[in-house]
N, C-alpha and C positions, 0 to 999 in steps of 0.2 A: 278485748272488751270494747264495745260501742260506748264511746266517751260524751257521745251525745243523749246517751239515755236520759228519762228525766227522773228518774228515778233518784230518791235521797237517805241519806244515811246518817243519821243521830245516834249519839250514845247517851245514855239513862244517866249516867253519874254526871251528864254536862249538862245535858237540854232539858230544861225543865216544861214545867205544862203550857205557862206561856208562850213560850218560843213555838213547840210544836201547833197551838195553835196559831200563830201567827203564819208558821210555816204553810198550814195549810189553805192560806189564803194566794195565794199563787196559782195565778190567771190560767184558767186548763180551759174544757169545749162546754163547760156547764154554766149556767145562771148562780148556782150554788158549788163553787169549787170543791167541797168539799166530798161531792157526791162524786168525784171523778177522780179521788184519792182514797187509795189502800192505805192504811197507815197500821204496820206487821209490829209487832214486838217478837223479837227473837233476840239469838245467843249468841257473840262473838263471832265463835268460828266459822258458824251459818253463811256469814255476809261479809267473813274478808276474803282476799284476795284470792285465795285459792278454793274456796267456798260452794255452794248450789248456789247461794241466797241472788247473787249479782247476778249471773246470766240467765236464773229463772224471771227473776225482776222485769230482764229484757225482755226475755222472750213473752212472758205475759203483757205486756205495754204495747209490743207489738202486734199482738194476736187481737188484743182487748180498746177498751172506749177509754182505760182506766192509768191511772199512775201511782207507782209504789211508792211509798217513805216505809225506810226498812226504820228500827229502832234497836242500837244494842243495848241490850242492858245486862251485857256481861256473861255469866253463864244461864245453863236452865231454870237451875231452883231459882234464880235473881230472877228471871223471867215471871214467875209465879208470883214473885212478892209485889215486883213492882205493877200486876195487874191488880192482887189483894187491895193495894194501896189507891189504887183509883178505884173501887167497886162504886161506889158512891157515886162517882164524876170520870164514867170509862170516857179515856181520849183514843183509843189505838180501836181497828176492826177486828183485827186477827193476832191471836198469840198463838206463835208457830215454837217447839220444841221440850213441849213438857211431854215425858214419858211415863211407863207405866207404874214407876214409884212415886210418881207426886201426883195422877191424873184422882186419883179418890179426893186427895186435898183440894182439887181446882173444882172438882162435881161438888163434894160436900159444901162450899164455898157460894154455891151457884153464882159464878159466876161467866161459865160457857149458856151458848143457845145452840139445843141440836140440830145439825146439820147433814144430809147423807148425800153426798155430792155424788153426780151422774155417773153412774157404770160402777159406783164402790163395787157392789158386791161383785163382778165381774173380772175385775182390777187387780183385786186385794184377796190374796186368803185366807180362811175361813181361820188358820190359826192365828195368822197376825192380828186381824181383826177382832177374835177374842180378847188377847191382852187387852187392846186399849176400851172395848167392854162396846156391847152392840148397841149404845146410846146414842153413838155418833157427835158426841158433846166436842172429840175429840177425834178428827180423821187418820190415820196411818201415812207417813210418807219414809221412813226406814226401819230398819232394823238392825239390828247384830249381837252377838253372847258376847257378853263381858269376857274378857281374856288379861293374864300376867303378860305384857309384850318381853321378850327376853331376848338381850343383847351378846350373842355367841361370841362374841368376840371378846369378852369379860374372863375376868380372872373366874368366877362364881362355877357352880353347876345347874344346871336347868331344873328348876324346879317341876316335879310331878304330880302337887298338890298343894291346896292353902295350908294343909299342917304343914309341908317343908318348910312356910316364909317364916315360918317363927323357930328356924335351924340360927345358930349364933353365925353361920358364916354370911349370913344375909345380912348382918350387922350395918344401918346406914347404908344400906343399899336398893331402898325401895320408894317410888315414889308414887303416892296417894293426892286423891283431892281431897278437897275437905266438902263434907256428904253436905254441909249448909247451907254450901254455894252450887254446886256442882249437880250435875245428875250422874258424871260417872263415879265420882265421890260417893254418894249415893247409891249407886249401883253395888261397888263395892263391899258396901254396910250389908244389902238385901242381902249377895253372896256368902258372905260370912252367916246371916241369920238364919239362911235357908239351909244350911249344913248344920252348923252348932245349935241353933237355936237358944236354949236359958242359958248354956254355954257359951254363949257370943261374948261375954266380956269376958273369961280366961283366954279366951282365944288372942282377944286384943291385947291383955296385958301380956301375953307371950312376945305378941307381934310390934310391939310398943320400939322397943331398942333398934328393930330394924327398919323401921322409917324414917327415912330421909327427911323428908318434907311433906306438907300437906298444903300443895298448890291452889289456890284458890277457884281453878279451874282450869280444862281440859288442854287448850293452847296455854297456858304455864307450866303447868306439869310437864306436858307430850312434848313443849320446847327446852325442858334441863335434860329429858333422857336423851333425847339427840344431839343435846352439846356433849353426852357423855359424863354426865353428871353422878349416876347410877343406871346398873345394868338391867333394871326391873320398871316397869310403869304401869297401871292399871289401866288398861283403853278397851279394843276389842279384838276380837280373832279376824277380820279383816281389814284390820290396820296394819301389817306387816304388808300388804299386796302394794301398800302406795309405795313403799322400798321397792319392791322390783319393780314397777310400773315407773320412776321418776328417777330414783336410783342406780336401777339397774344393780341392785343387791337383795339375797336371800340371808341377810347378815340376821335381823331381826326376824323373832317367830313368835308367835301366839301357842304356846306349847297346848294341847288340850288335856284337861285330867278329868280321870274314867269318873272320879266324882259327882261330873255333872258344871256347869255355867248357868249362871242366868242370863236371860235376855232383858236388850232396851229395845222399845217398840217405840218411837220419837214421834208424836203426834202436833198437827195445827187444830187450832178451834178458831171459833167466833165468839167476841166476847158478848156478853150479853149488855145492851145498849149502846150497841157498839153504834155509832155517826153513817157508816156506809154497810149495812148490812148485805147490801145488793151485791156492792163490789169484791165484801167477803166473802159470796157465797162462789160469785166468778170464779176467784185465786182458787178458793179449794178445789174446785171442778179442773182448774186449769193444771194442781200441785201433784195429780194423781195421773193424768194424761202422758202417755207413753214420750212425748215429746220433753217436759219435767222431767220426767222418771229416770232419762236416758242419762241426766248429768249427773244424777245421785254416785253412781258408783266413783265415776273417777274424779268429786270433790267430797263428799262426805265419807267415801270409805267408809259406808254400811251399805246394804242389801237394800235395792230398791222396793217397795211397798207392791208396787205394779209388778207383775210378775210376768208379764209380756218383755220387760227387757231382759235382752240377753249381756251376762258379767261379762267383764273383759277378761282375757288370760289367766292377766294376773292375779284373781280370784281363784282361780284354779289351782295356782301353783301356790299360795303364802295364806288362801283364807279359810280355815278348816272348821270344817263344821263339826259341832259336841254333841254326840248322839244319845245326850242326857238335857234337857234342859229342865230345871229349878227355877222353882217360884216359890218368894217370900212374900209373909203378908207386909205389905206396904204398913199398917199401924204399928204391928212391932218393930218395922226398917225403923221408923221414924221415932219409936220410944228408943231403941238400941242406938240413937244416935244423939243424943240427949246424956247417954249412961256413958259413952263411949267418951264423947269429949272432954268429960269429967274425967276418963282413966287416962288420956292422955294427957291432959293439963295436971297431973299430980306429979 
């Protein structure tokens, strides 16, 4: 990493609105510093260490007039709130990582301004670009179907379906996010609702005993299954590739069942009155650019947006595609998750 970037890094739960605006008083090539500063809202794992968010950061700085302040505010669904919470008084240009079970909330909300950044429609396919809906409120930069990660190395047997996880031998062996914080939390919810449907809370009361925990989000969760905490974790089906790409093990697998998956489509917007409009529209142009695009695979471990890049290997060998993909209506994800907390807090 280039330790000289100028690029900066806040977290939501620390920096409040004054500090970022203070921060963004820091001497850049403009009359009005502020026009020469991105200031991104995004999720944890975006922008740590092993992450896109930092050496897209660079590489955009580099390329551009402009300078990033990344902003974590935890997970996706945090993301969403803590934009709700400034509608009144937007301080950030671009919130980067709401996906397509909360993107109706962020439109219904208006709080995006559409944007269709140069070459989408050439970039992007025509299905991904469905999901997150041709308004362009919100642009596409990954994807992947939600997947059970399963650790072979476990006393357990692999499950072949979400009726298996509510089998007794699964007992405290699964580990969820919690759908409030989380988008893959969330994700999890649509999956259950897109199969069961009015069904959806038997389902959960089956599945109740065998949850582990309910992580507040994706890096807490994805870091107890790798301590070996339990043999099960809810993430995606090319999430097992970063094992054999850094690992160097096919230990862990995204099992697929004939069921069907749902997919996350992870989109950036511009907030509506956002301070650097101009500099948002750059980032996205620049978020979608074969150059961006290249680092998606081997830090976010989903499917780059841009379908000019070509995956590495190890997509080929650990990241399996569901030749069924399922769609939940994002209103009932979001009542079934309401109904749900209630069955697990009894």
């Amino acid at each position: 990493m280039n330790k000289s970037s100028l690029f900066k890094i806040f977290t939501c739960s620390i920096i409040g609105l004054t500090v970022l605006s203070g921060c963004s008083k820091k001497s850049t090539k403009s009359n009005d510093p502020r026009l020469k500063e991105v200031v991104i809202y995004t999720y944890d794992s975006f922008i740590s260490e092993w992450g896109a968010g930092r050496e897209i950061g660079e590489k955009f700085e580099a390329s551009s007039d402009y300078t990033i302040t990344w902003v974590d505010c935890g997970d996706g669904v945090q993301v969403l709130s803590r934009a709700l919470l400034e509608k009144d008084n937007v301080q950030a240009d671009i919130i980067l990582g709401l996906d397509n079970n909360i993107a109706d909330k962020a439109n219904a909300a208006g709080i995006l301004d559409p944007y269709k950044p140069e070459n989408a429609d050439k970039l992007i396919p025509e299905d991904v670009i469905e999901v997150l809906g041709k308004k362009w409120t919100l642009t596409p930069f990954d994807y992947s179907h939600f997947a059970m990660i399963y650790d072979t190395q476990s006393n357990v047997p692999c499950p072949e379906s979400l009726e298996d996880l509510t089998n007794p031998v699964y007992e405290k062996k699964i580990i969820l996010m919690d759908p409030r914080t989380s988008t893959p939390g969330l994700g999890f919810v649509a999956w259950t609702v897109a199969i069961y449907g009015d069904k959806v809370l038997d389902y959960w009361k089956a599945l109740k005993p065998n949850i582990l925990t309910m992580a507040p989000g994706w890096s807490s969760g994805y870091g107890l299954f790798k301590k070996g905490e339990a043999p099960l974790v809810i993430s995606y089906t090319t999430s097992p590739a970063s094992h054999v790409e850094y690992d160097n093990t096919d230990r862990y697998i995204a099992p697929v069942f004939e069921q069907g998956h749902t997919m996350q489509v992870e989109g950036a917007g511009i907030l509506k009155g956002a301070p650097n409009k101009a500099g948002a529209k750059a980032f996205l142009d620049f978020l979608i650019s074969d150059e961006a695009q290249s680092l998606i695979p081997l830090t976010q471990w989903m499917n780059p947006a841009n379908k000019n890049v070509e995956l590495p290997e190890s997509y080929k060998i650990a990241a399996p595609i569901p030749s069924k993909t399922l769609n939940a209506d994002p209103a009932k994800t979001e009542k079934a998750v309401e109904e749900i907390m209630k069955v697990l807090a009894e």
